[in-house]
VOBA-1610 file (N, C-alpha, C; in pm, whole numbers, padded with zeros to 5 digits, always signed):
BEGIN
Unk-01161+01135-02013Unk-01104+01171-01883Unk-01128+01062-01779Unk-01227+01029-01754Unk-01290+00880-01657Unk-01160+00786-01690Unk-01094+00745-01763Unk-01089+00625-01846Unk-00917+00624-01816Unk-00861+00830-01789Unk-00745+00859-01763Unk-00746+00843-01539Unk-00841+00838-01527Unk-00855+00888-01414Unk-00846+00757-01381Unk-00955+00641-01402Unk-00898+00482-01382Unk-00773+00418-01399Unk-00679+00503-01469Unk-00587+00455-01480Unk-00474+00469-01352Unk-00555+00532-01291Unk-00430+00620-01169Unk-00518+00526-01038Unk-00593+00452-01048Unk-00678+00327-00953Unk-00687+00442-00839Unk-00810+00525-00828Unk-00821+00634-00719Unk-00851+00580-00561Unk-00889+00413-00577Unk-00912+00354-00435Unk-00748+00390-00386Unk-00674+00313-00469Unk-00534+00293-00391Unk-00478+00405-00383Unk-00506+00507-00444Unk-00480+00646-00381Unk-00527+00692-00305Unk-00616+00659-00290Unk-00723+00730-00159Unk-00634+00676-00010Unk-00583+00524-00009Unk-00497+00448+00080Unk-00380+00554+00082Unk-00289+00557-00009Unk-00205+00644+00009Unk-00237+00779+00058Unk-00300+00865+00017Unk-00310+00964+00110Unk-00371+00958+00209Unk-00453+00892+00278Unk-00490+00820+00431Unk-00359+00806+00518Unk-00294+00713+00438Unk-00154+00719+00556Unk-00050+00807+00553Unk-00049+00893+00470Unk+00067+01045+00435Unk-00018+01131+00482Unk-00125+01151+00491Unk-00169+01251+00605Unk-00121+01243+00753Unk-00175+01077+00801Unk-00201+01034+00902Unk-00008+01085+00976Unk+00084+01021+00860Unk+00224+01045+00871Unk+00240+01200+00905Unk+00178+01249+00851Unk+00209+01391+00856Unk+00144+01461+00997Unk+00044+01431+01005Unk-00011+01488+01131Unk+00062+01434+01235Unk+00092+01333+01233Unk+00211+01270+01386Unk+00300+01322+01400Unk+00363+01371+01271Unk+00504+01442+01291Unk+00503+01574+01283Unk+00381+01661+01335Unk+00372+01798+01281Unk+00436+01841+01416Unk+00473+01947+01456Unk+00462+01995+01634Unk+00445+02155+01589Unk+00375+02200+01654Unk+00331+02343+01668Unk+00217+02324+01595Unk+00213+02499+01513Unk+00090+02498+01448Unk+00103+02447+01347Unk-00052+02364+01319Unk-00080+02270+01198Unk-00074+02325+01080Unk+00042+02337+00984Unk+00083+02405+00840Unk-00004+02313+00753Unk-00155+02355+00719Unk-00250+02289+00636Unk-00206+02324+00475Unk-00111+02464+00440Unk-00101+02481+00311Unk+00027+02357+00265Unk+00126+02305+00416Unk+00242+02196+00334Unk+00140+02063+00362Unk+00041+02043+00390Unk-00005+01896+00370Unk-00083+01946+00225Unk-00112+02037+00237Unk-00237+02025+00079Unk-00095+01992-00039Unk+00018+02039-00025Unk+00074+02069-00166Unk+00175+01941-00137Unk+00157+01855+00012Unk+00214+01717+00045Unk+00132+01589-00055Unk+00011+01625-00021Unk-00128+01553-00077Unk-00128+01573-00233Unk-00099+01663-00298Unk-00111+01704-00395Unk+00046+01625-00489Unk+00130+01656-00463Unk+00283+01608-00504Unk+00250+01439-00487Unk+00223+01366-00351Unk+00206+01228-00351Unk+00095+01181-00431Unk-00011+01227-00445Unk-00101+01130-00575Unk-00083+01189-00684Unk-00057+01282-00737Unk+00039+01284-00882Unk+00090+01169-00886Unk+00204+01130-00812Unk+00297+01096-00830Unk+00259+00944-00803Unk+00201+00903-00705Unk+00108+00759-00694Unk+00043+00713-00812Unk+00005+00802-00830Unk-00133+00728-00927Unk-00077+00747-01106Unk+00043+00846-01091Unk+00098+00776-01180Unk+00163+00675-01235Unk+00266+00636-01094Unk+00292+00514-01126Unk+00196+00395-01119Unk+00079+00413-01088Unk+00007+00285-01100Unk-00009+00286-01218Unk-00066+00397-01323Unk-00075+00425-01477Unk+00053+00373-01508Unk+00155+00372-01504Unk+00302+00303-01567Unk+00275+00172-01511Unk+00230+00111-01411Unk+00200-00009-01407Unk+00108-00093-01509Unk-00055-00015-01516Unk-00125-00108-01590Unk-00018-00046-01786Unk+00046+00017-01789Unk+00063+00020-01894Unk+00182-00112-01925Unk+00227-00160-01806Unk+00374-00261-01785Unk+00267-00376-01798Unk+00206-00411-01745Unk+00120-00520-01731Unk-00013-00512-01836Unk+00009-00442-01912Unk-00190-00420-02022Unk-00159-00563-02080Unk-00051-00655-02133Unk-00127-00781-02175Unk-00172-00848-02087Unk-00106-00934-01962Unk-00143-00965-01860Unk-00256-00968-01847Unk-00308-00823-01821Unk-00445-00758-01761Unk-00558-00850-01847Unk-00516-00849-01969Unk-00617-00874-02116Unk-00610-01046-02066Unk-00551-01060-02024Unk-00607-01233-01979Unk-00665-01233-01893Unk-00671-01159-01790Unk-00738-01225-01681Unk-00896-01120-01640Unk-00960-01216-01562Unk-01125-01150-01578Unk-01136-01046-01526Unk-01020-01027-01410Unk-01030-00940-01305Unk-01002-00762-01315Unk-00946-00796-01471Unk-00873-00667-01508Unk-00879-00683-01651Unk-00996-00744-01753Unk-00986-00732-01860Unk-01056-00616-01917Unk-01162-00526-01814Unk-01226-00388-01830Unk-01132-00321-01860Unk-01000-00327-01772Unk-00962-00173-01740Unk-00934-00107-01934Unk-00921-00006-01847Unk-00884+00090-02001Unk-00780+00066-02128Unk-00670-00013-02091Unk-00553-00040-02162Unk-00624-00169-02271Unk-00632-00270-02155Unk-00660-00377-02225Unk-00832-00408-02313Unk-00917-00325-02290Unk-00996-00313-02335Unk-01032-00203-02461Unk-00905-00142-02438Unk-00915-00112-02590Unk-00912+00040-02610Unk-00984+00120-02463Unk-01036+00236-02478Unk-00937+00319-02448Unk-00812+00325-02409Unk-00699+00425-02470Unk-00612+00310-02478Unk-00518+00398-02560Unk-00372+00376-02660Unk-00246+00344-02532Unk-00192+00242-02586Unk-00048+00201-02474Unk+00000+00340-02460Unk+00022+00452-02578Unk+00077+00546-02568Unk+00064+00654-02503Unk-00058+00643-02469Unk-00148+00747-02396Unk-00114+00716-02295Unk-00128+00616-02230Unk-00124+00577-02071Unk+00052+00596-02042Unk+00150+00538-02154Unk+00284+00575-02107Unk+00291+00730-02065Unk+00197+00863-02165Unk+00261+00968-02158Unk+00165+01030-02029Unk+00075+00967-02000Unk+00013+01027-01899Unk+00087+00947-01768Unk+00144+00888-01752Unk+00193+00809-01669Unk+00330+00935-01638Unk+00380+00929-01691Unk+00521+00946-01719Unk+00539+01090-01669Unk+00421+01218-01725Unk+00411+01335-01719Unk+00312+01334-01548Unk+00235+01320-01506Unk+00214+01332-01375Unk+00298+01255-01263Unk+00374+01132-01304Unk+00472+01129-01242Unk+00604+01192-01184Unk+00644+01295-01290Unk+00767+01356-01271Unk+00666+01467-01197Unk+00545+01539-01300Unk+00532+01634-01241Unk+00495+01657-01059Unk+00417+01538-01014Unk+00463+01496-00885Unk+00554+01511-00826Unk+00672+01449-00847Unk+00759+01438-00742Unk+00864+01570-00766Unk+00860+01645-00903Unk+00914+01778-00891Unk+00826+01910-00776Unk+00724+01860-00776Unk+00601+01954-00719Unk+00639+01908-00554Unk+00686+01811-00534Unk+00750+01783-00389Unk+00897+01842-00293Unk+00949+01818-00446Unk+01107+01889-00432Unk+01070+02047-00399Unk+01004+02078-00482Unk+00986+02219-00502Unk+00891+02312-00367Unk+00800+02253-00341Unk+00734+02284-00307Unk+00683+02217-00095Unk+00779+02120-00113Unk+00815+02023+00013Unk+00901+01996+00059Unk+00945+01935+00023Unk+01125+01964+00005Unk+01183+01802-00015Unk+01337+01834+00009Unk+01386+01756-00120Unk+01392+01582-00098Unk+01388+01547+00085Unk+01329+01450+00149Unk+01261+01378+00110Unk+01129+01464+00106Unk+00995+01380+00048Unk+00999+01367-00089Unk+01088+01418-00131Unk+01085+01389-00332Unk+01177+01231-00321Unk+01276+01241-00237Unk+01347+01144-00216Unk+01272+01013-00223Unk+01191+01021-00092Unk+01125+00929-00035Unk+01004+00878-00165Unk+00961+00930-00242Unk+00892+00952-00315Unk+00901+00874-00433Unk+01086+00921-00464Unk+01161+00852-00575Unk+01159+00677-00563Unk+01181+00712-00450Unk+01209+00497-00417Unk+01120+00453-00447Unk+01014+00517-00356Unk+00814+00431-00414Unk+00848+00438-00553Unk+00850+00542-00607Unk+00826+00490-00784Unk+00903+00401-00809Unk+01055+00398-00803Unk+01144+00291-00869Unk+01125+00127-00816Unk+01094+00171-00675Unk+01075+00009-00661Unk+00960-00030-00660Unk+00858+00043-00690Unk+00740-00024-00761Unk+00718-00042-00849Unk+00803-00018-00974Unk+00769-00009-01078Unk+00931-00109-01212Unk+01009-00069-01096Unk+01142-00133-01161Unk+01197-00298-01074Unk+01153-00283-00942Unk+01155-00394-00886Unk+01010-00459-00868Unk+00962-00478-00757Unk+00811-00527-00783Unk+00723-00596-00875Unk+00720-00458-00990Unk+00626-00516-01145Unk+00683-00625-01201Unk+00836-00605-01204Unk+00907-00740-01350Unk+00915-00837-01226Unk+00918-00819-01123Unk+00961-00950-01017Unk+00806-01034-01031Unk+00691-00948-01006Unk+00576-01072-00966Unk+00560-01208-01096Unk+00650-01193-01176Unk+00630-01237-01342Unk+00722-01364-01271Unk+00817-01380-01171Unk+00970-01446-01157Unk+00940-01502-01026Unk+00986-01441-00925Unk+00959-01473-00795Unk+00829-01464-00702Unk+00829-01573-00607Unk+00691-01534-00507Unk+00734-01434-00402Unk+00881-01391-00371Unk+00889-01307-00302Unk+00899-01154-00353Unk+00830-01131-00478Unk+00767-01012-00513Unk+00688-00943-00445Unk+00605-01020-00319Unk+00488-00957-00256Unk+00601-00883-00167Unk+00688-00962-00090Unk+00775-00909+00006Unk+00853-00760-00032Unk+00925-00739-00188Unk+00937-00613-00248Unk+00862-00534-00251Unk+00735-00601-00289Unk+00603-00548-00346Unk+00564-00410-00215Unk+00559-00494-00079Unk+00553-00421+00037Unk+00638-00327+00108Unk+00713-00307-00030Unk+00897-00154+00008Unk+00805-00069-00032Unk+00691-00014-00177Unk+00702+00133-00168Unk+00560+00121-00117Unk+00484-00013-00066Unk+00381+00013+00002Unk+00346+00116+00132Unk+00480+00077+00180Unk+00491+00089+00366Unk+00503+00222+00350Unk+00617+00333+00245Unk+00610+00430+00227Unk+00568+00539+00268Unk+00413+00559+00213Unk+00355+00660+00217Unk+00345+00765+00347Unk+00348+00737+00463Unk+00353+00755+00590Unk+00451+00784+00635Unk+00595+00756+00579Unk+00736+00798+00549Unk+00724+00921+00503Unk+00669+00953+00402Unk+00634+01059+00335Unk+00616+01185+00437Unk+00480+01146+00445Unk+00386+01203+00527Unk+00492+01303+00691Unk+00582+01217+00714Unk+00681+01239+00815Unk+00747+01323+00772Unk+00823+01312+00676Unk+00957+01389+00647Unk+00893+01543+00606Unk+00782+01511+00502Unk+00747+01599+00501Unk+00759+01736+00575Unk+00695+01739+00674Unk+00624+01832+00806Unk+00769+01810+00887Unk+00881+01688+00933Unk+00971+01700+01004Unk+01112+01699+00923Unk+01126+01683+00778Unk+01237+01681+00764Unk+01354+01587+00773Unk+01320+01484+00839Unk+01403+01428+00897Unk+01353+01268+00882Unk+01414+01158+00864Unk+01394+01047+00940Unk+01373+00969+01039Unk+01294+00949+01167Unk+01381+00884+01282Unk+01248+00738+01312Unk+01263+00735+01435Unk+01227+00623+01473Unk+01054+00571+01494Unk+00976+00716+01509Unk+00864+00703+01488Unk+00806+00686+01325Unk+00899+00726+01205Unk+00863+00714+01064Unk+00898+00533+01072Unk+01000+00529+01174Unk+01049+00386+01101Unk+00941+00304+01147Unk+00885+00293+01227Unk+00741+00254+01322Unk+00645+00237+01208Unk+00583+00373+01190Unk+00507+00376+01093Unk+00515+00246+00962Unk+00642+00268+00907Unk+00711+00176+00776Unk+00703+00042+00805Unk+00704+00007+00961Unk+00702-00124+01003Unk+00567-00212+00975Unk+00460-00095+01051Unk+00320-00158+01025Unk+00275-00155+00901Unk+00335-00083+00820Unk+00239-00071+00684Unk+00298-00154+00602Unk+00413-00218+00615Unk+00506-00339+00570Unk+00421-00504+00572Unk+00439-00486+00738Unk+00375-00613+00809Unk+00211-00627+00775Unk+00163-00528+00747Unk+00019-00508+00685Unk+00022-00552+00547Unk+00119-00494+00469Unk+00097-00545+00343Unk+00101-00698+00300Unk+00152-00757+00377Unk+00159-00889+00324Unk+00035-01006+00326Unk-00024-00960+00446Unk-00145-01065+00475Unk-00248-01004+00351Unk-00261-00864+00357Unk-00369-00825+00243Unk-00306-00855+00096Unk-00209-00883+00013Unk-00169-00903-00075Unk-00158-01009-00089Unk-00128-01118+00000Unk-00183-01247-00015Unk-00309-01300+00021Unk-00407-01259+00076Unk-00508-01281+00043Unk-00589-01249-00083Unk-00511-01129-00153Unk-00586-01114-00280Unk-00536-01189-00387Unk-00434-01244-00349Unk-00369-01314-00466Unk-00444-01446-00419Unk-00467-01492-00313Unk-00536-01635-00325Unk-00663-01623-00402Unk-00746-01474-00357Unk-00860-01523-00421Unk-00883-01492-00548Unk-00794-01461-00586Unk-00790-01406-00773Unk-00686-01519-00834Unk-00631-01632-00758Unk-00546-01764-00792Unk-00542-01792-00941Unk-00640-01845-00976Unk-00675-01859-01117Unk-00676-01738-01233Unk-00690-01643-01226Unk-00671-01509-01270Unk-00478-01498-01304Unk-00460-01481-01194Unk-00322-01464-01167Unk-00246-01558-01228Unk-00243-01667-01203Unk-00223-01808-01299Unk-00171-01802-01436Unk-00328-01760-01487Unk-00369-01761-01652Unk-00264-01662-01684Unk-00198-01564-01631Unk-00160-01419-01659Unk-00003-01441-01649Unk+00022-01605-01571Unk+00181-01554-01531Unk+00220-01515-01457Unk+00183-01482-01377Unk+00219-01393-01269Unk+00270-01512-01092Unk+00364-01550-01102Unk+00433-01634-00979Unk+00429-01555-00847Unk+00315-01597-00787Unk+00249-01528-00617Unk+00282-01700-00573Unk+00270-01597-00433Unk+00287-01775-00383Unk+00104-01849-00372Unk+00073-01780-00398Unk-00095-01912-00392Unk-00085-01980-00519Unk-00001-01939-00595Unk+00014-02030-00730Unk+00077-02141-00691Unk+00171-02154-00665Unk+00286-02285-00613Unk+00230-02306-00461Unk+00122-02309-00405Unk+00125-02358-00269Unk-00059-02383-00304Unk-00062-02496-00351Unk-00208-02516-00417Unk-00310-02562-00300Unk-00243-02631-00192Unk-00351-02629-00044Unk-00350-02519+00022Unk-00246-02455-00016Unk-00287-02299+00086Unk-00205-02323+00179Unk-00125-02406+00263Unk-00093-02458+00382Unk+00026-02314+00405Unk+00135-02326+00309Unk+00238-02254+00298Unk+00165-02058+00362Unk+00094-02051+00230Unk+00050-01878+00218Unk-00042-01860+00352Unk-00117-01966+00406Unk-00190-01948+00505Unk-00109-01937+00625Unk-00017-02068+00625Unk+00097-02013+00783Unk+00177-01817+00768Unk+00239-01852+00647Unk+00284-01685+00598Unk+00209-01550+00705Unk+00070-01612+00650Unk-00059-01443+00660Unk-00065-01459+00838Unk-00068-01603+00859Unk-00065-01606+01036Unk+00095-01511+01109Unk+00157-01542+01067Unk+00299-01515+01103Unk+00305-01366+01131Unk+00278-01300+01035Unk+00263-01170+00972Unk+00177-01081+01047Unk+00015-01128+01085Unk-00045-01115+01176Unk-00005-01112+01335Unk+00026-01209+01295Unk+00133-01180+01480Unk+00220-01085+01496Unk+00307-01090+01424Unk+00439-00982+01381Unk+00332-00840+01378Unk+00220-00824+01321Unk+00167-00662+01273Unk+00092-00622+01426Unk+00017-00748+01521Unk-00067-00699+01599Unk+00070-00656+01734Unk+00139-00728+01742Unk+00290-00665+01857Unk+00312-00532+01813Unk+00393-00501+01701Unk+00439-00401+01637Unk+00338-00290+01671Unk+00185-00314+01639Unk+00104-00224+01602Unk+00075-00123+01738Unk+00152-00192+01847Unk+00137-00137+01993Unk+00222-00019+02002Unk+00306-00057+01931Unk+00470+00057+01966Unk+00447+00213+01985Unk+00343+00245+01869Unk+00346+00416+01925Unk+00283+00433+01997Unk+00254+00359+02106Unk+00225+00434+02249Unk+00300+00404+02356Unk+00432+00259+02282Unk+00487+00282+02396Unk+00640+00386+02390Unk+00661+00431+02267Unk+00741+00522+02193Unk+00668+00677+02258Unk+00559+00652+02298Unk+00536+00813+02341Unk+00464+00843+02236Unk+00430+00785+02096Unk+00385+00912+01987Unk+00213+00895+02004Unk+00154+00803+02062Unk+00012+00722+02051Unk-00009+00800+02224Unk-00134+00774+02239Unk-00192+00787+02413Unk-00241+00609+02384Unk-00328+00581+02533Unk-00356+00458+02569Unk-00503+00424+02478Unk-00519+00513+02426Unk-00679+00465+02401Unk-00678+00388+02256Unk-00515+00452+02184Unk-00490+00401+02054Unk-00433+00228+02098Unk-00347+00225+02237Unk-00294+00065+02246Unk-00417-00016+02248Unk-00560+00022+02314Unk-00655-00057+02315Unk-00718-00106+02173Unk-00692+00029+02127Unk-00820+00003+01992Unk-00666-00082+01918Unk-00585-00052+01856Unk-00478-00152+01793Unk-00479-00287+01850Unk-00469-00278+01993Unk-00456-00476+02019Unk-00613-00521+02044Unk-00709-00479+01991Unk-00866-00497+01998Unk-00868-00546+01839Unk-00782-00460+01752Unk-00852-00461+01616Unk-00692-00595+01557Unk-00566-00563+01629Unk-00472-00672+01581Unk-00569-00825+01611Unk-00590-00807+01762Unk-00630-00966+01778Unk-00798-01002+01665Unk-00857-00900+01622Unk-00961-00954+01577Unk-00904-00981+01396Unk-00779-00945+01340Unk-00739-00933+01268Unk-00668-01077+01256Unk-00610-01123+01371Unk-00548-01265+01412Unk-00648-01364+01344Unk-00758-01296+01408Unk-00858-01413+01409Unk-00942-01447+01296Unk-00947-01371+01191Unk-00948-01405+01050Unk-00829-01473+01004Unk-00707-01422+01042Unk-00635-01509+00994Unk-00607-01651+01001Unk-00615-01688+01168Unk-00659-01807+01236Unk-00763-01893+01155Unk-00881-01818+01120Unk-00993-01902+01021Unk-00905-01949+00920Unk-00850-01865+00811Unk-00811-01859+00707Unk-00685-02013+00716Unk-00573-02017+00833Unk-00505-02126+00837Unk-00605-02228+00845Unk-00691-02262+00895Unk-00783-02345+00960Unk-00884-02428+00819Unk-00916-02314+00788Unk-01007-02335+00657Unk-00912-02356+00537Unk-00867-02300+00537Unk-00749-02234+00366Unk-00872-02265+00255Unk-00990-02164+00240Unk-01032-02133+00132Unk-01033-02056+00108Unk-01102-01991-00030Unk-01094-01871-00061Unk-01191-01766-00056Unk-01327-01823+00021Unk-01409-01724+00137Unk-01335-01669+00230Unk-01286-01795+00280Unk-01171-01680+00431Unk-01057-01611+00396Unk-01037-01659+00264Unk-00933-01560+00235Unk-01005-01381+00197Unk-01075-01356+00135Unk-01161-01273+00100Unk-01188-01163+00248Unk-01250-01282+00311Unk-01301-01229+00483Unk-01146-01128+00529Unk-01019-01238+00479Unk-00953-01186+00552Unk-00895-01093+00493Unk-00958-01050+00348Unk-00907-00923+00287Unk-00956-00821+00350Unk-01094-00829+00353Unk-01170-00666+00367Unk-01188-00638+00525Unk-01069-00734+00596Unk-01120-00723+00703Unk-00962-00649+00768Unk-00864-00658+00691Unk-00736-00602+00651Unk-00755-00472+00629Unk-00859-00431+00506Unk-00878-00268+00511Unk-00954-00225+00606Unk-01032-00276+00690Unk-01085-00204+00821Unk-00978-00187+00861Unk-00878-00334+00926Unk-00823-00293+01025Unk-00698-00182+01011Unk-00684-00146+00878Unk-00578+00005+00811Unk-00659+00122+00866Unk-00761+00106+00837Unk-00812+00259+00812Unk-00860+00268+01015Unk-00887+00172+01109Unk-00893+00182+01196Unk-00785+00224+01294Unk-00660+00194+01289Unk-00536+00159+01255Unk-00490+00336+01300Unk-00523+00389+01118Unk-00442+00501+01134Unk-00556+00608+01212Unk-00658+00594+01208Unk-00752+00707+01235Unk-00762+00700+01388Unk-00720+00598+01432Unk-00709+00564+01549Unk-00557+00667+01603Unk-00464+00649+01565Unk-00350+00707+01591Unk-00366+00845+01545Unk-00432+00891+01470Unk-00412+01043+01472Unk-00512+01097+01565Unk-00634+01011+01619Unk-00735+01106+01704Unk-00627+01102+01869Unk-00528+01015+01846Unk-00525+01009+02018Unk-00343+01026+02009Unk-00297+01102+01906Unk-00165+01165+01914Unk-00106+01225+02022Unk-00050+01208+02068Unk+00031+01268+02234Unk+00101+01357+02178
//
């Protein structure tokens, strides 16, 4: 069971339901319906963490080359390609039927895309192109989409908000992990841009760019009305300190500051959203 449960990578689920809550609580109005977020929560990591299981099962040779992922379960031996396809495959559907059914037909929608384009675009692209990360960051931004339609039903301009930052977020943290796993990634095949940009100069202007683009953006729901003021402070407090790893990272282009500027990416997420749901207008 451990070995089925690694296969569904429970960190990056834990991310996903962080921001499909966070989605959900912004878009709730009246009283807080805790039984459609539990069976919201419940339908999205099914359905997440299966497709990450259809991932390492797309990628188990890959994995078996490189250091970073030669434990996991596929490539090490300790379950069967077959196992991971049917466990993949069966909490996936059963997910996103448990959404339709039980959420409605929106969020199964929304749901559907994350799987297909993570798994049909994304996976075979990082093998081809460096602008895989840029796909890579369609069923990232997602989850918070989710989280919206859910509870409202609907699409509009505060989900698209949401989709913006978790877009513009994904890129600096996905290229920083690809710089510092370079050699890993390499050995495996896998065409990121820290492979073809061997000073860093290229991926380092990129993560600056991006940073700029995420700390503006990251202002909007308060001036959209959905944020109060205390969230614009803490967002352009935590964008500019977010800049400023990145700033190192152009400056330096190694792969300490790249690192720095990973884990300093998941603060600034989880600050980010927890920030916007304590000070919801």
């Amino acid at each position: 069971m451990k070995d089925f449960i690694a296969l569904t990578k429970p960190g990056l689920v834990m991310m996903v339901v962080l921001t499909t809550c966070v989605g959900f609580y912004l878009g709730s109005i009246g009283p807080f319906d805790w039984l459609l977020l539990i069976h919201t929560l419940i339908g999205t990591s099914l359905s997440g963490g299966g497709s990450l299981a259809l991932n390492q099962f797309i990628e188990r040779d890959r994995d078996a080359t490189m250091h970073r992922t030669q434990k996991r379960p596929l490539p090490s031996g300790r379950l069967k390609p077959h196992q991971a396809l049917w466990f993949g495959v069966g909490i996936t559907i059963f997910g996103i039927t448990y959404l339709a059914l039980l959420v409605n037909v929106l969020s199964c929608l929304v749901t559907i895309s994350i799987t297909a384009s993570y798994l049909f675009l994304y996976t075979p692209l990082k093998q081809r192109t460096t602008l895989s990360t840029v796909i890579g960051a369609i069923p990232g931004a997602l989850p918070p989409v989710t989280g919206w339609v859910a509870v409202r039903n609907e699409i509009g301009l505060e989900s698209g908000i949401l989709f913006t930052i978790m877009f513009l977020w994904q890129l600096p943290h996905a290229l920083a992990l690809a710089w510092m796993y370079r050699d890993d990634y390499a050995r495996a095949g896998f065409q990121l841009l820290p492979m073809v940009d061997p000073d860093g100069r290229v991926t380092s202007t990129q993560i600056l760019i991006n940073c700029l683009a995420l700390t503006a953006v990251s202002l909007t729901p308060t001036i959209i009305g959905l944020t109060g003021i205390l969230y614009f402070f803490v967002a352009l407090g935590a964008g500019l300190g977010f800049l400023g790893f990145a700033v190192h990272l152009t400056i330096t282009r190694t792969s300490a500051s790249a690192r720095k500027l990973f884990f300093a990416s998941l603060l600034f997420l989880l600050v980010q959203f927890v920030t916007m749901a304590i000070d919801k207008v």
